[in-house]
Chimera marker file (.cmm) of the C-alpha trace (Angstrom):
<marker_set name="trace">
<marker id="1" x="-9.925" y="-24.799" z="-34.678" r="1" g="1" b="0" radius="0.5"/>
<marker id="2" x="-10.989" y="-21.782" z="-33.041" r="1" g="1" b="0" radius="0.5"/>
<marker id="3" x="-9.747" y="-18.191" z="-33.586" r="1" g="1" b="0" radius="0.5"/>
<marker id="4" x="-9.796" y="-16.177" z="-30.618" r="1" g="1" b="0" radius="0.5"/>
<marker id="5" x="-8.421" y="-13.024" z="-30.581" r="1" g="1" b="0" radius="0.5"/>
<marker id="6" x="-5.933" y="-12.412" z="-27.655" r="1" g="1" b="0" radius="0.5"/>
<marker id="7" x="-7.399" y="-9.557" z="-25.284" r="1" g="1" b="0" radius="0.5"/>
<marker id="8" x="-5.683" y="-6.005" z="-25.246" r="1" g="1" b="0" radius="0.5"/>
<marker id="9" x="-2.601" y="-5.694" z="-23.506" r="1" g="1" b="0" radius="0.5"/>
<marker id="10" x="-1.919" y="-2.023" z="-22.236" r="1" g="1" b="0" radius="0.5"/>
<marker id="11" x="1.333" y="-0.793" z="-22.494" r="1" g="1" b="0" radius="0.5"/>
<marker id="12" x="0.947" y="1.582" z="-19.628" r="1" g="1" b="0" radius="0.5"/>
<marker id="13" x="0.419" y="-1.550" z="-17.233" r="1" g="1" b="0" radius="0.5"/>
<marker id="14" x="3.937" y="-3.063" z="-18.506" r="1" g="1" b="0" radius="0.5"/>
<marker id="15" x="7.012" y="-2.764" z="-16.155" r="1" g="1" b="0" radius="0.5"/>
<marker id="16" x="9.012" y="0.205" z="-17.120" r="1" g="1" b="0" radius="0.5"/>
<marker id="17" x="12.924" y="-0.959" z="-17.297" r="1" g="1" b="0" radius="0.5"/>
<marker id="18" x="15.877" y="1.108" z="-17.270" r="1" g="1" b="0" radius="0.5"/>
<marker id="19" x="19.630" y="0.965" z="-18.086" r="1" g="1" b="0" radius="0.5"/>
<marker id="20" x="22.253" y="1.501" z="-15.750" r="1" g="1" b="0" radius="0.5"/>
<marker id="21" x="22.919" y="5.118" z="-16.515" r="1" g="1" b="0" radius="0.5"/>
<marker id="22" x="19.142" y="6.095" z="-15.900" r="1" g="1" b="0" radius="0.5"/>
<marker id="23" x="18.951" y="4.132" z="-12.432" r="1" g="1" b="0" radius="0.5"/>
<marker id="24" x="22.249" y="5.978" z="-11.727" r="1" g="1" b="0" radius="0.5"/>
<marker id="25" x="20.911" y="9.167" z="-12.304" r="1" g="1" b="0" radius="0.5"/>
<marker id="26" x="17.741" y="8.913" z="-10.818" r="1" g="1" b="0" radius="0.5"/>
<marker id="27" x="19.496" y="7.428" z="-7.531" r="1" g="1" b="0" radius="0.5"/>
<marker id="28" x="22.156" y="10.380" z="-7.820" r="1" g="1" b="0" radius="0.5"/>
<marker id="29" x="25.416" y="7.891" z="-7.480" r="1" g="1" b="0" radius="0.5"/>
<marker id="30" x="28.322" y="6.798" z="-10.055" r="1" g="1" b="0" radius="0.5"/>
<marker id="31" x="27.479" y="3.905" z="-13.172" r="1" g="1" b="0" radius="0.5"/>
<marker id="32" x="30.041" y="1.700" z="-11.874" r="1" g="1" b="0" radius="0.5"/>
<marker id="33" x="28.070" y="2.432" z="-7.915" r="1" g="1" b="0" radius="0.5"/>
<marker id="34" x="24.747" y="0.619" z="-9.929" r="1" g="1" b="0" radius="0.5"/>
<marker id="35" x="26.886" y="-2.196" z="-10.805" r="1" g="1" b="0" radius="0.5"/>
<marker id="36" x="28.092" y="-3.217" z="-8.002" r="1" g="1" b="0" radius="0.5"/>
<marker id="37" x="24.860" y="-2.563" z="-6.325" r="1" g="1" b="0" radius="0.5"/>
<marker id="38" x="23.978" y="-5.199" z="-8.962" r="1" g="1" b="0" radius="0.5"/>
<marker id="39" x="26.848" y="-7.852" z="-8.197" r="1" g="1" b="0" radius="0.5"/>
<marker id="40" x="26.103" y="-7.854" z="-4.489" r="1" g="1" b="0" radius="0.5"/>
<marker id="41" x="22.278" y="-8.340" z="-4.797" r="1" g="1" b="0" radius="0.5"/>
<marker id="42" x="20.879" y="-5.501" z="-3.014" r="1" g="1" b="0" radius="0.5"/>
<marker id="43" x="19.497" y="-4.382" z="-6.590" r="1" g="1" b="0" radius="0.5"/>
<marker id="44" x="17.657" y="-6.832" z="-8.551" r="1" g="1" b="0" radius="0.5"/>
<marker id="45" x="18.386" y="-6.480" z="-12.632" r="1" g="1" b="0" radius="0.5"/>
<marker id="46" x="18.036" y="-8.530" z="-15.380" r="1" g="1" b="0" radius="0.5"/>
<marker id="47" x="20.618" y="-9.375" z="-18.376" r="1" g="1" b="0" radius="0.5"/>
<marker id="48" x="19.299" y="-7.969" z="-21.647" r="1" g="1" b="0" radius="0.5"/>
<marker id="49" x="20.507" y="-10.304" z="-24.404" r="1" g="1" b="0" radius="0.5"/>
<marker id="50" x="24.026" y="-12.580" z="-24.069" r="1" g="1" b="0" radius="0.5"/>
<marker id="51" x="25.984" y="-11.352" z="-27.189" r="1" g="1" b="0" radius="0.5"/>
<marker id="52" x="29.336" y="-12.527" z="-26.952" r="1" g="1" b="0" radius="0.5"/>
<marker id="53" x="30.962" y="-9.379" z="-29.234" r="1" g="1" b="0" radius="0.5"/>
<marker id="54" x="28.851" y="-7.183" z="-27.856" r="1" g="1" b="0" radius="0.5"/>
<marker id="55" x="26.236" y="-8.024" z="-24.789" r="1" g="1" b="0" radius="0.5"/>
<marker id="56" x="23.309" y="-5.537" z="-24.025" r="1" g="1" b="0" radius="0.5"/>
<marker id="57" x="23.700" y="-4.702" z="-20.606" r="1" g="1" b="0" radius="0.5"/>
<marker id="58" x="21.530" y="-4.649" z="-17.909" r="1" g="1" b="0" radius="0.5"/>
<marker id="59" x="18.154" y="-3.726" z="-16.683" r="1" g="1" b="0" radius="0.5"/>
<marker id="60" x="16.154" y="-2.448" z="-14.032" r="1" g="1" b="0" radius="0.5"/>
<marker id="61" x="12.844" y="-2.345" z="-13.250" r="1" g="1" b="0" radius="0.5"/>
<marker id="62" x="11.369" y="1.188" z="-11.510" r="1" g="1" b="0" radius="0.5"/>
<marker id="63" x="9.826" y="-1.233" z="-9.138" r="1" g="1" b="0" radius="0.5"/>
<marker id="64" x="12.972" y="-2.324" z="-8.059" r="1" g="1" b="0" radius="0.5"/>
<marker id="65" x="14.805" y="0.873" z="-7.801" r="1" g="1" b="0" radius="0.5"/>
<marker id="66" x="11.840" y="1.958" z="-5.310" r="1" g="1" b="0" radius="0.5"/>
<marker id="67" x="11.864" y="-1.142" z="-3.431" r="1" g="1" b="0" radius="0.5"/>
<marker id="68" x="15.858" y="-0.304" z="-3.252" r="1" g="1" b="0" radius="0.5"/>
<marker id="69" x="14.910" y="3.402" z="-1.698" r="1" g="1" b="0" radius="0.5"/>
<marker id="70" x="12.243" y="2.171" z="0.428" r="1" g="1" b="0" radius="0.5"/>
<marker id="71" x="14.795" y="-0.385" z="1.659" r="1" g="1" b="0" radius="0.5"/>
<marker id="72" x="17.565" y="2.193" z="2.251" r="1" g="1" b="0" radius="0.5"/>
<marker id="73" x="15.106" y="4.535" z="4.287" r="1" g="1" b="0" radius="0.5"/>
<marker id="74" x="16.807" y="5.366" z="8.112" r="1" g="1" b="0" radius="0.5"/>
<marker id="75" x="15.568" y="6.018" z="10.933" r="1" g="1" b="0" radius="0.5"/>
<marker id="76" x="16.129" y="9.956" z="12.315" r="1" g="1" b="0" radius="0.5"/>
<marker id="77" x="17.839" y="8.098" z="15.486" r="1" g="1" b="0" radius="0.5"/>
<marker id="78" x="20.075" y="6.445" z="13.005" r="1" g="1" b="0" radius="0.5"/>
<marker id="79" x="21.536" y="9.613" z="11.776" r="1" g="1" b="0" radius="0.5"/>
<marker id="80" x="23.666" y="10.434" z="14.489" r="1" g="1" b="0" radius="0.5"/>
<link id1="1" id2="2" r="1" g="1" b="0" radius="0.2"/>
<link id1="2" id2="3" r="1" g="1" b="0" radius="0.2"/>
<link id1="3" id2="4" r="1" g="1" b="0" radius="0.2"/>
<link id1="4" id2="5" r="1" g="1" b="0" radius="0.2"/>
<link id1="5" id2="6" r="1" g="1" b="0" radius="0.2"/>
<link id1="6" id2="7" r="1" g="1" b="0" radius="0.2"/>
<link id1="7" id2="8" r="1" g="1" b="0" radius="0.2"/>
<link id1="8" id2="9" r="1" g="1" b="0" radius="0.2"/>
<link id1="9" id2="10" r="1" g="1" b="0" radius="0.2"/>
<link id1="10" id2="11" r="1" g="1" b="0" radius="0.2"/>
<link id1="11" id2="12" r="1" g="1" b="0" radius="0.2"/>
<link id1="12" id2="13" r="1" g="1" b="0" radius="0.2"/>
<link id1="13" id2="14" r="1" g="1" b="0" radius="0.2"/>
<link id1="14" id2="15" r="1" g="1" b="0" radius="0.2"/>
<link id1="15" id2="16" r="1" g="1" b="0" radius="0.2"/>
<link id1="16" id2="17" r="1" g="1" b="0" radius="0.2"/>
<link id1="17" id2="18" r="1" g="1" b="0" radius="0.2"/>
<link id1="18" id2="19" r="1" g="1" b="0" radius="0.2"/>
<link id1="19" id2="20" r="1" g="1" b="0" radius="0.2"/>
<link id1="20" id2="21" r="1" g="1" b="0" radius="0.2"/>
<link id1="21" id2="22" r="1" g="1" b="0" radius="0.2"/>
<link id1="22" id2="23" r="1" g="1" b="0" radius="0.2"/>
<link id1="23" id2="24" r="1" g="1" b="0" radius="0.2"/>
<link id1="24" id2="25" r="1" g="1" b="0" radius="0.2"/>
<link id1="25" id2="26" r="1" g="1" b="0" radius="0.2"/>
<link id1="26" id2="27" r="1" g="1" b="0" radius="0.2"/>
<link id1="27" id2="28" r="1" g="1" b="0" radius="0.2"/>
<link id1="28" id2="29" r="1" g="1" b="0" radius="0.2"/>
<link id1="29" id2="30" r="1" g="1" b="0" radius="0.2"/>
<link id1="30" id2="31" r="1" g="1" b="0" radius="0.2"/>
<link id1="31" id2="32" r="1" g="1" b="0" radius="0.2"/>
<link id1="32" id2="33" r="1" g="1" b="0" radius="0.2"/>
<link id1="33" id2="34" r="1" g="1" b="0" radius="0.2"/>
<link id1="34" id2="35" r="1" g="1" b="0" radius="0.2"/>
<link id1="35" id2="36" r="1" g="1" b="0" radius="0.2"/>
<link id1="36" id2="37" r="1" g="1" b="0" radius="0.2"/>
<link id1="37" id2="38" r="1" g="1" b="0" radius="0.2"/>
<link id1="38" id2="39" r="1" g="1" b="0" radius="0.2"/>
<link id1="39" id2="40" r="1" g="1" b="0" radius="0.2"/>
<link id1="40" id2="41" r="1" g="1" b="0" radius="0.2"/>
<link id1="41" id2="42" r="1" g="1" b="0" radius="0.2"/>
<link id1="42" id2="43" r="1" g="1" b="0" radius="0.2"/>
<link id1="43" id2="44" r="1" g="1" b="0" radius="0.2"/>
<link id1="44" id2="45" r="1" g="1" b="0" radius="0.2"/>
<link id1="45" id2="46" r="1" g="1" b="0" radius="0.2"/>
<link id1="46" id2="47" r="1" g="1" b="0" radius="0.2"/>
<link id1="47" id2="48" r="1" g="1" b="0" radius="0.2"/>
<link id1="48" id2="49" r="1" g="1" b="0" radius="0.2"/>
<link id1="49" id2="50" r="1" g="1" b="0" radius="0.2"/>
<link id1="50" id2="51" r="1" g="1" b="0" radius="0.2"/>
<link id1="51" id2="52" r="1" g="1" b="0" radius="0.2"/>
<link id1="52" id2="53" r="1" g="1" b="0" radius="0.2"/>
<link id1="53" id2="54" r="1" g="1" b="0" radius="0.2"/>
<link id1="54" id2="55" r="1" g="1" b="0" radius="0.2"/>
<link id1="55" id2="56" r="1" g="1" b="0" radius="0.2"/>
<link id1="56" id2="57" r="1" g="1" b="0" radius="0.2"/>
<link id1="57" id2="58" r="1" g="1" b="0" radius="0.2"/>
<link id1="58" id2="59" r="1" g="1" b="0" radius="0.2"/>
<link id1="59" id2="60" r="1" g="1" b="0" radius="0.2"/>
<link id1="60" id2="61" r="1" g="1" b="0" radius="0.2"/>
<link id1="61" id2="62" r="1" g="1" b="0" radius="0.2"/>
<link id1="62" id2="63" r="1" g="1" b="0" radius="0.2"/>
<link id1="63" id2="64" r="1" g="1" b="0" radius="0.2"/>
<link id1="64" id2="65" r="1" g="1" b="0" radius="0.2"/>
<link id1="65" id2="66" r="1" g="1" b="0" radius="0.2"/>
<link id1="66" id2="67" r="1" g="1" b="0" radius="0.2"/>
<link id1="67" id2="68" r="1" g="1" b="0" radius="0.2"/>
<link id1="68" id2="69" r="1" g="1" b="0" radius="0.2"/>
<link id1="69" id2="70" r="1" g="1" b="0" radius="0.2"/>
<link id1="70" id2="71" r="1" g="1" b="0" radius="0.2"/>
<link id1="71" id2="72" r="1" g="1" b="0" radius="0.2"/>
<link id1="72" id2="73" r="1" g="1" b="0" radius="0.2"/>
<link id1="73" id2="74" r="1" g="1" b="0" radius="0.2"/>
<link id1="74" id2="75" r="1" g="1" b="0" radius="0.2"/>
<link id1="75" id2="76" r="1" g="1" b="0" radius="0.2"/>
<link id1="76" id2="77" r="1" g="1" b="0" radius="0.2"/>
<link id1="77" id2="78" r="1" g="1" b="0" radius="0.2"/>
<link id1="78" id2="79" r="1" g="1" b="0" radius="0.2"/>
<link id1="79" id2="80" r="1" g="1" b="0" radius="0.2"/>
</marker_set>
């Protein structure tokens, strides 16, 4: 039986997540805007914890809010 010791995980190098209110702050539109952002795909969240009385909410990862922004990006001929 061997005992290895599992090897350091940093906690800086782990995915950051955030609620709904901080993604709809940080992308300057309404809670209920992040939600349905949510329900139509075009932001990728995960469901944190399935409590029937009362269920956690969503997440979502910084990564995905910047791939959202990056996605969103126009075009200055767009504008018009």
């Amino acid at each position: 039986m061997s005992h290895e010791v599992p090897a350091a995980v940093n906690v800086a190098d782990a995915p950051k997540f955030l609620n709904a209110i901080e993604v709809a702050q940080r992308l300057r539109v309404s809670r209920s805007t992040v939600y349905n952002l949510i329900a139509s795909g075009r932001l990728a969240a995960h469901r944190n914890g399935g409590g029937k009385i009362r269920p956690r909410g969503v997440r979502v990862a910084e990564s995905a809010v910047e791939a959202y922004l990056a996605d969103s990006l126009i075009a200055p001929s767009e504008v018009a």
